[in-house]
C-alpha positions in Angstrom: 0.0 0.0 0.0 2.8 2.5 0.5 4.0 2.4 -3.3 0.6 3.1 -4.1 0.4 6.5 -1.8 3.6 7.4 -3.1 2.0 6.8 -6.6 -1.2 9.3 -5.8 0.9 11.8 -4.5 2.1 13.4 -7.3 -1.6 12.8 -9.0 -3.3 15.5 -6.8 0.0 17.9 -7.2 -0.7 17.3 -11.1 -4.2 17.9 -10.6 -3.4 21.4 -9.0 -1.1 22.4 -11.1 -4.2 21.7 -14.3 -6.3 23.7 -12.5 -3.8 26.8 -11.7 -3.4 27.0 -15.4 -6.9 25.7 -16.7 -9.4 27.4 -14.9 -9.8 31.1 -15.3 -12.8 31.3 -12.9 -11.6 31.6 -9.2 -14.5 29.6 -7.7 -13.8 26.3 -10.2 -9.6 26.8 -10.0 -10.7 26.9 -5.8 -12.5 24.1 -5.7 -9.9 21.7 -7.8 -7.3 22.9 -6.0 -9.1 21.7 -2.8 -9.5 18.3 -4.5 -6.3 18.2 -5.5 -4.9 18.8 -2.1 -7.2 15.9 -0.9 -6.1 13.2 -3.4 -2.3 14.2 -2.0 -3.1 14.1 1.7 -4.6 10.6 1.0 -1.9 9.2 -0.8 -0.1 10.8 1.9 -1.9 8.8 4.4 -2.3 5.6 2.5 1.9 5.9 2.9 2.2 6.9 5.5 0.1 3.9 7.1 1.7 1.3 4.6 5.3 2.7 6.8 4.1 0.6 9.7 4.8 -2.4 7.9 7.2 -4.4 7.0 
């Protein structure tokens, strides 16, 4: 499970970095940011839990 945090980390920092330079409307860029920032604290999480193991 750790590989696969690691591997949904950088998803959410790509998905951020779309909607900083696909979005002109604040609300929409604000609210994929916010996603984006979820998907990386997960896959922060899922690795951070997977650390616990051998």
């Amino acid at each position: 499970m750790r590989y696969a945090g690691i591997l949904v980390m950088p998803a959410g920092f790509i998905l951020t970095i779309a909607a900083l330079l696909l979005f002109p409307a604040p609300a929409e860029r604000l609210v994929f940011v916010l996603c984006g920032l979820a998907v990386e604290g997960l896959g922060l999480a899922v690795a951070a839990r997977g650390m616990g193991r051998p």
